[in-house]
N, C-alpha and C positions, 0 to 999 in steps of 0.2 A: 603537552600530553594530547589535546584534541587533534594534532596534527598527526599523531600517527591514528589515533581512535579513527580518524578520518578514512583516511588509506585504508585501513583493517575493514570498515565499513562496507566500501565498496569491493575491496576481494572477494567479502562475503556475498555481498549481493549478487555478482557477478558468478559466485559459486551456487547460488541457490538459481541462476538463470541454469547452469549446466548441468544441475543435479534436474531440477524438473524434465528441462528435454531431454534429458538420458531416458529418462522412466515416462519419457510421453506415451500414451498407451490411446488415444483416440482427442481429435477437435472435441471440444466441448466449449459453453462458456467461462467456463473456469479458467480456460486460457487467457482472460481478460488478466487473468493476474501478471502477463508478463508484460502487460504495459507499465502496471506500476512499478515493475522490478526494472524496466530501463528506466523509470523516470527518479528512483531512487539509486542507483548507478550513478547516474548525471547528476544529480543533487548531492549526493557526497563526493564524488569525484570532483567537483566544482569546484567545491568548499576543501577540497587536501591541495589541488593545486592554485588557489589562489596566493595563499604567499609566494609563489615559483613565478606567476604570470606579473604579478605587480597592478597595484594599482592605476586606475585608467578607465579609458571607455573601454577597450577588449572584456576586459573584469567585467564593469558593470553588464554589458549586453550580456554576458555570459549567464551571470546572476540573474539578468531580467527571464533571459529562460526556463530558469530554476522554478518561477514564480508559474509560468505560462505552463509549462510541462506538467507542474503540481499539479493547476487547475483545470488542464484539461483529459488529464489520466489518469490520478486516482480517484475520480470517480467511478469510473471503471467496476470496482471495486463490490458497487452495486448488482453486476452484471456477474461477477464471481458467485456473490452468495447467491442466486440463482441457481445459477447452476451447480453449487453445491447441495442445492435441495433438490435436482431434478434427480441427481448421482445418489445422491439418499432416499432417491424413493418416494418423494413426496409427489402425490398422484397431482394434485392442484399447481403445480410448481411448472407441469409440462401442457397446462393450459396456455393459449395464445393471447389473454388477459395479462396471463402472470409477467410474460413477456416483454409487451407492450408497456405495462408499469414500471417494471426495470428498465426499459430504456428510456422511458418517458423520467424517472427518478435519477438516471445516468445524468441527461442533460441538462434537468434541473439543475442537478449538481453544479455542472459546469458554470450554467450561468450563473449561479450563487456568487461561486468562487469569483469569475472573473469583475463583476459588480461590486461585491463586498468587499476584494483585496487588489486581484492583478489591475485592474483597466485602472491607468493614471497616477501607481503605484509610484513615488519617488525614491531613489535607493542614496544611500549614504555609506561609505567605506567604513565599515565595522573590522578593530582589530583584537582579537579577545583570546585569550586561551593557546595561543601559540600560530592562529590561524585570520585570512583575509577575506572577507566576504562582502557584499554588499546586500545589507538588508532597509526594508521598508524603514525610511525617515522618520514617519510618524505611525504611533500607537494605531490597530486599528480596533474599532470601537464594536463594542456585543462578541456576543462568541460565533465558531469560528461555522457557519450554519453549515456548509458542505460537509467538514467533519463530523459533524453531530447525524446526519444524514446518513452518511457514511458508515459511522459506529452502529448506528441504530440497527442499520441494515445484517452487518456481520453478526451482533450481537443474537438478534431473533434466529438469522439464518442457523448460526451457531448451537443455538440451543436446538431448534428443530432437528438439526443434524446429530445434535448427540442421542435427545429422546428417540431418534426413526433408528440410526444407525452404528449409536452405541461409541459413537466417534467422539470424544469432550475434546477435543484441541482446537479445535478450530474458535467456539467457545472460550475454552482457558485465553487463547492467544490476544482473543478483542479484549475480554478484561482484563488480563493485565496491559493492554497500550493504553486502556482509559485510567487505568489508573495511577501510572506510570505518567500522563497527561496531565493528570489534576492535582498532584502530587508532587508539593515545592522538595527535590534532594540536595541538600547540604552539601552538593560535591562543587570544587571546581573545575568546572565542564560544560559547554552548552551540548554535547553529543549523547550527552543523558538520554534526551527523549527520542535520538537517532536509535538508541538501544534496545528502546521500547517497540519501534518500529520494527527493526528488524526479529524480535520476538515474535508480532503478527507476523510478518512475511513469512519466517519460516514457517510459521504455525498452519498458514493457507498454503504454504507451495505441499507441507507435508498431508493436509487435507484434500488437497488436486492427487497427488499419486496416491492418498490409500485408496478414494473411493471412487477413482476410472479402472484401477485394479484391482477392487472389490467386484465393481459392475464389471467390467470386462470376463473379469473368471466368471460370474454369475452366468452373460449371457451365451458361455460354452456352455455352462451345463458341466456336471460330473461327465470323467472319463470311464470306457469299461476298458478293459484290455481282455 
């Protein structure tokens, strides 16, 4: 079952990479979001062809990137909600504080991640569900602090963006992957909480095109004819 859940994964992600750039409408920071959409590309494409690749060192480095990708670009993420407040309108959001915090909170991230989980990470050939992968040998201990970070981040942005701009999805989309997260489901599946994920993604790729296409018509101006 997770073996095609897998594959279906990544067509989608891979569709919301060419849905965004179809309706690209101006650079902004929001575009951070398509780092995380290649690194989840790669992370589920990983994990559908690892039964096909076979077990090995190939596999494992492969998976080690899975790890390294994770931690160094969905932090990213930070830098989205951002600029989902500057596209909302939020006067303090296009200070050069607000900025500098974002990226100062970016790279926190990073070094979280690679501290807490990736640097020294030992991997172990996991086969489960239909599918082959290599994950972390041993439990890692506290939660997961970059995500919590991360959440946090979308979470406020989220709301701000709905109260300024009347927008709730961006919102809806973090809480249900939090809760989707913290939320043991009775399925047999580890692609459950892939699900969840790709739930926010859409939720942010669809919060990038309303509101560069909100601001962009704004800053035409009405038309006379």
């Amino acid at each position: 079952m997770d073996l095609v859940l897998f594959f279906i994964l990544t067509a989608v992600y891979i569709g919301l990479v060419v849905w965004a750039v179809a309706r690209q409408k101006k650079w902004t920071l929001m575009a951070a979001v398509y780092l995380v959409l290649f690194g989840l590309v790669y992370d589920n494409g990983i994990i559908a062809l690892g039964k096909f690749i076979g077990e090995g060192a190939l596999l494992e480095t492969l998976n080690a990137l899975r790890f390294w990708i994770h931690a160094l670009l969905t932090p990213a993420l930070v830098l989205f909600s951002l600029g989902a407040l500057r596209a909302a309108g939020v006067d303090w959001a296009r200070k050069s504080w607000a900025l500098y915090s974002a990226i100062a909170l970016f790279i926190i991230g990073i070094v979280i991640e690679i501290w807490q989980v990736t640097w020294g990470t030992e991997l172990e050939p996991v086969r489960e569900y239909g599918v082959l992968k290599y994950a972390s040998a041993e439990e890692i201990s506290g939660p997961p602090v970059m995500i919590l970070l991360v959440s946090a981040a979308l979470l406020i942005a989220g709301a701000i963006v709905w109260k300024k701009a009347g927008w709730p999805w961006m919102f809806a989309g973090a809480v249900i992957m939090g809760i989707g997260s913290s939320v043991t489901i009775p399925v047999d599946s580890a692609a459950v909480t892939n699900i969840f994920e790709l739930i926010l993604l859409t939720s942010l790729v669809w919060t990038k095109i309303h509101l560069e296409t909100k601001h962009t018509t704004s800053e035409r101006g009405p038309t006379h004819e």
